[in-house]
KOLSERO-362824 format. One record per atom (N, C-alpha, C): x negated, y negated, z negated; atom name; residue number from 1. Coordinates in pm, whole numbers, padded with zeros to 5 digits. Each point is the difference from the previous one (the first is absolute). Layout:
N
px py pz atomo num
X Y Z CA NUM
...
end
This chain:
172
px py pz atomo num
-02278 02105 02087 N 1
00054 00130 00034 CA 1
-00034 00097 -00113 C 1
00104 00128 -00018 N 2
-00045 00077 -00101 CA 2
00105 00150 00012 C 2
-00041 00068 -00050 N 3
00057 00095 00019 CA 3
00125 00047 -00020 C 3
00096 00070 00053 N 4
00118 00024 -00025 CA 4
00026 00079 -00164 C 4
00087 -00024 -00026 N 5
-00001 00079 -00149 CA 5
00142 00042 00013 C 5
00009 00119 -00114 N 6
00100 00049 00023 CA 6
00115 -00093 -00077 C 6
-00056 -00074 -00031 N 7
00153 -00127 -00079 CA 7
00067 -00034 00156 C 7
-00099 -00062 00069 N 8
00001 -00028 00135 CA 8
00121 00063 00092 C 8
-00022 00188 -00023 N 9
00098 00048 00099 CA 9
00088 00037 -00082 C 9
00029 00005 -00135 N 10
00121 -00017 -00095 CA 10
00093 -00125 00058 C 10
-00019 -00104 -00006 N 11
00020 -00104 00045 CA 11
00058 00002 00109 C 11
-00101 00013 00122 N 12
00104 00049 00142 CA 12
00114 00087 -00036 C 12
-00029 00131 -00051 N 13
00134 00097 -00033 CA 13
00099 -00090 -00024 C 13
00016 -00036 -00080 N 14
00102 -00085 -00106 CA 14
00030 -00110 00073 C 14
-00083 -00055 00107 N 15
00055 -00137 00085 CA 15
00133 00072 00106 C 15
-00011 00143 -00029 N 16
00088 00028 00121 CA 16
-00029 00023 00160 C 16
-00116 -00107 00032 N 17
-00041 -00031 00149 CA 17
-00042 00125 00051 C 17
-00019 -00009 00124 N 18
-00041 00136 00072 CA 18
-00152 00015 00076 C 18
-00100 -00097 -00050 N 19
-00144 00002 00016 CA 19
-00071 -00073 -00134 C 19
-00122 00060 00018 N 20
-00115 -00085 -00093 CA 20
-00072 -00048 00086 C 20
-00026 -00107 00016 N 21
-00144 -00054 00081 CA 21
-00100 -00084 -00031 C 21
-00089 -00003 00016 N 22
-00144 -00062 -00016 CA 22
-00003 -00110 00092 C 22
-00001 -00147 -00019 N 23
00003 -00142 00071 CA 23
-00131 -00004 00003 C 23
-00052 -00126 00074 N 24
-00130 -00024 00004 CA 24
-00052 -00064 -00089 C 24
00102 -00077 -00033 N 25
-00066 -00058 -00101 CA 25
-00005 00083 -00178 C 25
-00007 00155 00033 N 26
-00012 00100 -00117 CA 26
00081 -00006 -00094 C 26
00156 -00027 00054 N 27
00069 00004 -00114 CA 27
00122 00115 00065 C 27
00077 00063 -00095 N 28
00112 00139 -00009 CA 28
00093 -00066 00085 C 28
00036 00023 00086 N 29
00160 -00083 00064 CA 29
00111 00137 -00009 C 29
00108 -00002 -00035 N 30
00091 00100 00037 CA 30
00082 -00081 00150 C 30
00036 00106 00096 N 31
00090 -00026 00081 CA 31
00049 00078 00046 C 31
00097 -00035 00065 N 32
00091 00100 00115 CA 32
-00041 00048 00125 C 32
00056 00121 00075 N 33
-00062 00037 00123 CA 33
00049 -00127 00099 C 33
00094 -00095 -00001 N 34
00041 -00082 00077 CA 34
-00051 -00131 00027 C 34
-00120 -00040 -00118 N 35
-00095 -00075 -00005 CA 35
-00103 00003 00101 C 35
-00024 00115 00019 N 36
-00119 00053 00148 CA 36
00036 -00041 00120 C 36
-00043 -00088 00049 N 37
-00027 -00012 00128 CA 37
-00039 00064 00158 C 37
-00171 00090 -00075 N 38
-00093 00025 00065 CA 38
-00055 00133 -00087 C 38
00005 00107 00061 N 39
-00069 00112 -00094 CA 39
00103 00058 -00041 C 39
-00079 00138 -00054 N 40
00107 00079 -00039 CA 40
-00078 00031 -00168 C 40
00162 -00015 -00055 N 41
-00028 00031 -00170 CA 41
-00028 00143 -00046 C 41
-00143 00025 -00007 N 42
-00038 00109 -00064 CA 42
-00147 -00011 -00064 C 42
00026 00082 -00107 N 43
-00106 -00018 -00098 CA 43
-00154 -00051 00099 C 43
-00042 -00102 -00092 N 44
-00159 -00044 00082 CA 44
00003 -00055 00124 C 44
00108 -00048 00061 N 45
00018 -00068 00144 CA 45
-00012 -00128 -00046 C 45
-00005 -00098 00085 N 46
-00021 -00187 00008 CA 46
00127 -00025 00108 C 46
00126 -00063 -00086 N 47
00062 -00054 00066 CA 47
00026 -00131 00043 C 47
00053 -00080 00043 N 48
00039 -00150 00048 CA 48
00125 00013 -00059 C 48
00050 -00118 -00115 N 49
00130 -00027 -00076 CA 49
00065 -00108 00101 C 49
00135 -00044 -00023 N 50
00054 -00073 00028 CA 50
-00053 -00111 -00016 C 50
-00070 -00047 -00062 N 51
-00068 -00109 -00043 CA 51
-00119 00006 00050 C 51
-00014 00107 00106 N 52
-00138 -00045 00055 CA 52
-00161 00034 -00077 C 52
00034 00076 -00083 N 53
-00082 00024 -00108 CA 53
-00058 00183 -00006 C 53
-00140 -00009 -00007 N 54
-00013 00183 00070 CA 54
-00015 00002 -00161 C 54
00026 00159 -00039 N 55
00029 00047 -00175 CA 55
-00027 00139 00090 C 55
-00042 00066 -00142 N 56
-00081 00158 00024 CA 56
00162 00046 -00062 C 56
00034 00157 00081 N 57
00116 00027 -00130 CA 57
-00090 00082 -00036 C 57
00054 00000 -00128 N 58
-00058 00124 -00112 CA 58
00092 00163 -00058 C 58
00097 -00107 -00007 N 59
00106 00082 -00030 CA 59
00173 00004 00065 C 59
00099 00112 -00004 N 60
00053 -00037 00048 CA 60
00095 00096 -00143 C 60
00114 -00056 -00005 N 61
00068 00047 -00142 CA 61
00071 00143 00058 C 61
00003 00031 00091 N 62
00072 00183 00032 CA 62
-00101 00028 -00023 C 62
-00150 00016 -00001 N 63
-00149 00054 -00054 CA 63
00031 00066 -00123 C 63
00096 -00143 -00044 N 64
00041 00057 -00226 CA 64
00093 00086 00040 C 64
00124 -00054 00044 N 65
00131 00079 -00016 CA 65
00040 00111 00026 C 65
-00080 00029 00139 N 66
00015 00112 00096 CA 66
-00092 00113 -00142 C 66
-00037 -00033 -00039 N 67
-00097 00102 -00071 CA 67
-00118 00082 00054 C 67
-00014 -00067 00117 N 68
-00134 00102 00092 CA 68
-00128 -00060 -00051 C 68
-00042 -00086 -00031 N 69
-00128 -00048 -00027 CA 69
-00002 00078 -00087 C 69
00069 -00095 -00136 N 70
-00016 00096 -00176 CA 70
00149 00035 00014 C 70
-00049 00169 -00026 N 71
00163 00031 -00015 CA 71
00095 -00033 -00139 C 71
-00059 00013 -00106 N 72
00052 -00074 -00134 CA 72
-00047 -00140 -00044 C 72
00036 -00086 00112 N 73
-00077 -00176 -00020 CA 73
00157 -00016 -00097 C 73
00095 00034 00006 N 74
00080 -00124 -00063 CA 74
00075 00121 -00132 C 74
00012 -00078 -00077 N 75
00064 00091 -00180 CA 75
00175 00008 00030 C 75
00025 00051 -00107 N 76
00143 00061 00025 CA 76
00119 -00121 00045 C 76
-00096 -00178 -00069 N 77
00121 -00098 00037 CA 77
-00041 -00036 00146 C 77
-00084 00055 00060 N 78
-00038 -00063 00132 CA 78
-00103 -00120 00012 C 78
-00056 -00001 -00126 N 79
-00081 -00101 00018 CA 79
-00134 00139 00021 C 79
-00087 -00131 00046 N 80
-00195 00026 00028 CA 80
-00058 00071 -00147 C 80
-00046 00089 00017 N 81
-00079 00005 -00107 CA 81
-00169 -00070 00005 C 81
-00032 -00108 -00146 N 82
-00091 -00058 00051 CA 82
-00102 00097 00036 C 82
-00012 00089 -00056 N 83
-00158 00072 00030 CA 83
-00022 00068 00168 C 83
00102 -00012 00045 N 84
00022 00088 00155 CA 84
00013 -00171 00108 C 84
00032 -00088 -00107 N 85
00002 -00122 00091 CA 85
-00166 -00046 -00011 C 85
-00041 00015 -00112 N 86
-00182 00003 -00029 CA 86
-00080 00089 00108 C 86
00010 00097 00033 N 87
-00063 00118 00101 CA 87
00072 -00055 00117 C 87
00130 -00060 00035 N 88
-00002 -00075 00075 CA 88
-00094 -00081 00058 C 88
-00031 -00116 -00086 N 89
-00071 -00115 00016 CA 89
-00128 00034 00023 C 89
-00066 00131 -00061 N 90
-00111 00029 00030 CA 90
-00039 00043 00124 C 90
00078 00105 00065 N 91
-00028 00054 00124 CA 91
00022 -00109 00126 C 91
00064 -00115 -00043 N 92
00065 -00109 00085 CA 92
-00160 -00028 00007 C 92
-00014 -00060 -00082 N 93
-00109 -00095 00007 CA 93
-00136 00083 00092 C 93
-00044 00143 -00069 N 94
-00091 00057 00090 CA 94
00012 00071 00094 C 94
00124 00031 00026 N 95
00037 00012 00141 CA 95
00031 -00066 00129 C 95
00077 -00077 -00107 N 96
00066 -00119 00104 CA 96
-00027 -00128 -00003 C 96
-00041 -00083 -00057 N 97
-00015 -00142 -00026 CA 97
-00147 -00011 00119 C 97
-00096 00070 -00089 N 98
-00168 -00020 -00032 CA 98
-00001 -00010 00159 C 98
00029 00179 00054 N 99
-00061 00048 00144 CA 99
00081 -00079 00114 C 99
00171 -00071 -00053 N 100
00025 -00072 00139 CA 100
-00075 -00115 00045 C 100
-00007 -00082 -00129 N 101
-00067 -00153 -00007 CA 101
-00159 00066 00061 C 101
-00063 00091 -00032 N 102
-00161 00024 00020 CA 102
00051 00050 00201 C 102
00071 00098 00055 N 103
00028 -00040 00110 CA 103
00065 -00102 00052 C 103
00041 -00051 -00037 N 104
00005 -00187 00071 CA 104
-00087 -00032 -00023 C 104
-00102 00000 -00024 N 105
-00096 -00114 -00048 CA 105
-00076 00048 00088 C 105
-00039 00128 00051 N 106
-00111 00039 00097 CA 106
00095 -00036 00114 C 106
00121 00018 00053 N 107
00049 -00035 00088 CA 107
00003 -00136 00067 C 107
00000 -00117 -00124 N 108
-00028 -00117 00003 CA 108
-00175 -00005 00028 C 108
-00058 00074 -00008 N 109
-00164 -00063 -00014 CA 109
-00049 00102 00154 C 109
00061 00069 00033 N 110
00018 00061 00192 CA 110
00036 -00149 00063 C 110
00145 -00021 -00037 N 111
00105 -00116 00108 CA 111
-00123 -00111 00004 C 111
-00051 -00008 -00117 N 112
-00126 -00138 -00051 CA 112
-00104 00011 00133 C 112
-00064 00141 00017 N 113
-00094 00007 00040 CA 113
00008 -00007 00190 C 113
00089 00088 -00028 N 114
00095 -00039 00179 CA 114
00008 -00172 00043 C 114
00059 -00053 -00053 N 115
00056 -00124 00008 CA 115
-00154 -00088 00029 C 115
-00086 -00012 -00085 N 116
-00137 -00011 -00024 CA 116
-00066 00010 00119 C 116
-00002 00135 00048 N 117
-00081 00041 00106 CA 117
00078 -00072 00150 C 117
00124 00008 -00021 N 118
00067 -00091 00126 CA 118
-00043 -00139 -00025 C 118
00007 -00064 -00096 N 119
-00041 -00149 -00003 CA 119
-00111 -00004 00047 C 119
-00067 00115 -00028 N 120
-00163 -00074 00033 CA 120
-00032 00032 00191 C 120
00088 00107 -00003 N 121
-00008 -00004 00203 CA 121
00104 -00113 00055 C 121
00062 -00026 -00053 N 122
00051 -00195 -00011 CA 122
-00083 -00065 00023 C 122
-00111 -00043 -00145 N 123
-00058 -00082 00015 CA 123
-00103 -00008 00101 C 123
-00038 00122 00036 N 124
-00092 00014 00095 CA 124
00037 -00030 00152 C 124
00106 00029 00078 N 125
00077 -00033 00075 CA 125
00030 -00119 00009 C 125
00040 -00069 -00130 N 126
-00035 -00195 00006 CA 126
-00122 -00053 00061 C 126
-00092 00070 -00076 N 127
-00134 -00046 00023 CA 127
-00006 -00017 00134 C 127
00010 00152 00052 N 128
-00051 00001 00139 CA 128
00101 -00103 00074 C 128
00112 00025 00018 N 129
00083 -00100 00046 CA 129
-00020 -00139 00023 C 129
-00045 -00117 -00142 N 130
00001 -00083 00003 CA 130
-00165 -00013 00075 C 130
-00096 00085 -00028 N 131
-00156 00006 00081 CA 131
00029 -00028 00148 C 131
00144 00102 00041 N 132
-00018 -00038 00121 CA 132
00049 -00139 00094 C 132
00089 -00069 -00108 N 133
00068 -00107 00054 CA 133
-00118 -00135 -00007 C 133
-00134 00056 -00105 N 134
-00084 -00058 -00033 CA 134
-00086 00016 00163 C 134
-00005 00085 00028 N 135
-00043 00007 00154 CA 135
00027 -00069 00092 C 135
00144 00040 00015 N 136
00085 -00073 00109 CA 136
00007 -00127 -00009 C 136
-00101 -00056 -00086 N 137
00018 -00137 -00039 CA 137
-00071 -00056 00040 C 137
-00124 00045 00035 N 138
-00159 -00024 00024 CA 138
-00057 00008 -00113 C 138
00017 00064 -00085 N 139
-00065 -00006 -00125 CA 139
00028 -00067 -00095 C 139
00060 -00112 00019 N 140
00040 -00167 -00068 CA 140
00100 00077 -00131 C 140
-00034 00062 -00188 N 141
00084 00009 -00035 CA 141
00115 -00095 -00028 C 141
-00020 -00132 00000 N 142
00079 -00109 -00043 CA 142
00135 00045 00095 C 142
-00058 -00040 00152 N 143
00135 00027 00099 CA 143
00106 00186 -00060 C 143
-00115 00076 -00013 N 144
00070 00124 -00037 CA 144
00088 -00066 -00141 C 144
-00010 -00070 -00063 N 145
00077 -00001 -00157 CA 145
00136 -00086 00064 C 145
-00078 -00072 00082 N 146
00153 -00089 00019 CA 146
00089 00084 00081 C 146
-00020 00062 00098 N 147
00085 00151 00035 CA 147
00061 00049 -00082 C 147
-00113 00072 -00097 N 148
00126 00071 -00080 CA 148
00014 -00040 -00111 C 148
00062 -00135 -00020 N 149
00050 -00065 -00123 CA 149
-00096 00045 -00130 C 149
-00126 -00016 00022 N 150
-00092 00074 -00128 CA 150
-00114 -00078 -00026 C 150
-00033 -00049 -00096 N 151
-00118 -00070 -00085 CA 151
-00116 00061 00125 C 151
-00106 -00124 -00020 N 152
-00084 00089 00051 CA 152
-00126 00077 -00061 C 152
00044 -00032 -00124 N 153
-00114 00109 -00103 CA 153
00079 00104 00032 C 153
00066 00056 -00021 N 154
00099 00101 00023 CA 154
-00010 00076 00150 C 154
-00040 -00064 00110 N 155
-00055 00082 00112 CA 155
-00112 00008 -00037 C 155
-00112 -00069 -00056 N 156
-00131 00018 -00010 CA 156
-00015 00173 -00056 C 156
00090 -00015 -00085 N 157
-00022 00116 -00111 CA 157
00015 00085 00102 C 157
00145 00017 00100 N 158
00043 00092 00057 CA 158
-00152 00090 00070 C 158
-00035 -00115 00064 N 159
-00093 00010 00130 CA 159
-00078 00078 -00058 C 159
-00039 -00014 -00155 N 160
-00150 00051 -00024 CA 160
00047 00108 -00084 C 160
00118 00020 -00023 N 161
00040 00177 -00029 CA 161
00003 00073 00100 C 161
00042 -00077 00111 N 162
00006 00145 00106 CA 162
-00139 00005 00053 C 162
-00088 -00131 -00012 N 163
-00136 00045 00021 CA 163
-00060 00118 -00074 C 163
00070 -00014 -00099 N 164
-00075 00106 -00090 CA 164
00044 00151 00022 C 164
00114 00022 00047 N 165
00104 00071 00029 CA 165
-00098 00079 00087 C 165
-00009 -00064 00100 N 166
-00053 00039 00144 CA 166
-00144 00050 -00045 C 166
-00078 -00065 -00074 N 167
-00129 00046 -00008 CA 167
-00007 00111 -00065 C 167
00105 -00042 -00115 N 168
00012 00202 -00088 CA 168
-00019 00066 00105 C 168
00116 -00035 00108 N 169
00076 00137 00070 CA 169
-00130 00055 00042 C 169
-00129 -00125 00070 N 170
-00077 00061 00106 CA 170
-00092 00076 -00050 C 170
-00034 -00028 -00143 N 171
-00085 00075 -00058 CA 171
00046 00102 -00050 C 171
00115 00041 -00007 N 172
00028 00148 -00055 CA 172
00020 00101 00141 C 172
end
């Protein structure tokens, strides 16, 4: 991955297309608004392509044309001027590139921690679960494994996590 440069959004200009976007795998894609699936195309959003593929847009080419971003981006033949496509690339990058990817990434490391904390009241809920079929058994883990289709190291373990489970609980 590397930074956008203003050759970069010269390039889009001149492709004609009507977005710049950022793939995952850190490379420039130009596309069309009809490519989108999922999301809406505006600067710094994460869309879903036709292909199934999420891309950051960066840019969208009425940004140039319309003249509202930079009002003198393009010279008298209508092309980019590079130095306004350069201050382009710059403000892209520390505006837009750095801070979307750095919020996904905390967003991803929340979903992480959520997900995490449910597995582990999962696993705990196994525990107890299979402890109790370990009961209903007379104790016998072997008979409990053949119940529930499970090794019987694998109840052993169970049994003696939720032992442990239980003893945390009583001591706190």
């Amino acid at each position: 991955m590397r930074p956008i440069t203003g050759t970069d959004i010269i390039d889009f200009y001149a492709s004609r297309d009507g977005l710049l976007a950022l793939n995952s795998a850190g490379d420039f894609v130009h596309m069309e608004g009809h490519q989108i699936i999922e999301g809406n195309a505006h600067a710094n959003s994460f869309v879903i392509t036709e292909s199934e593929e999420e891309v950051q847009i960066l840019l969208g080419r009425s940004a140039i044309t319309d003249g509202d971003w930079f009002p003198d981006a393009l010279d008298d033949d209508g092309k980019l001027i590079p130095a306004v496509a350069d201050e382009m690339a710059n403000i892209i990058n520390q505006d837009g590139i750095l801070p979307s990817r750095a919020l996904k990434a905390i967003k991803a490391i929340e979903d992480w921690k959520k997900d995490e904390e449910t597995a582990q009241q999962s696993a705990t809920r196994r525990a107890a679960a299979v402890a109790e079929v370990v009961a209903y058994s007379g104790g016998n883990q072997s008979a409990a494994a053949r119940t529930l289709g499970l090794d019987q190291s694998t109840v052993n373990k169970l049994v003696a996590k939720h032992r442990r489970t239980v003893e945390a609980a009583a001591g706190a």
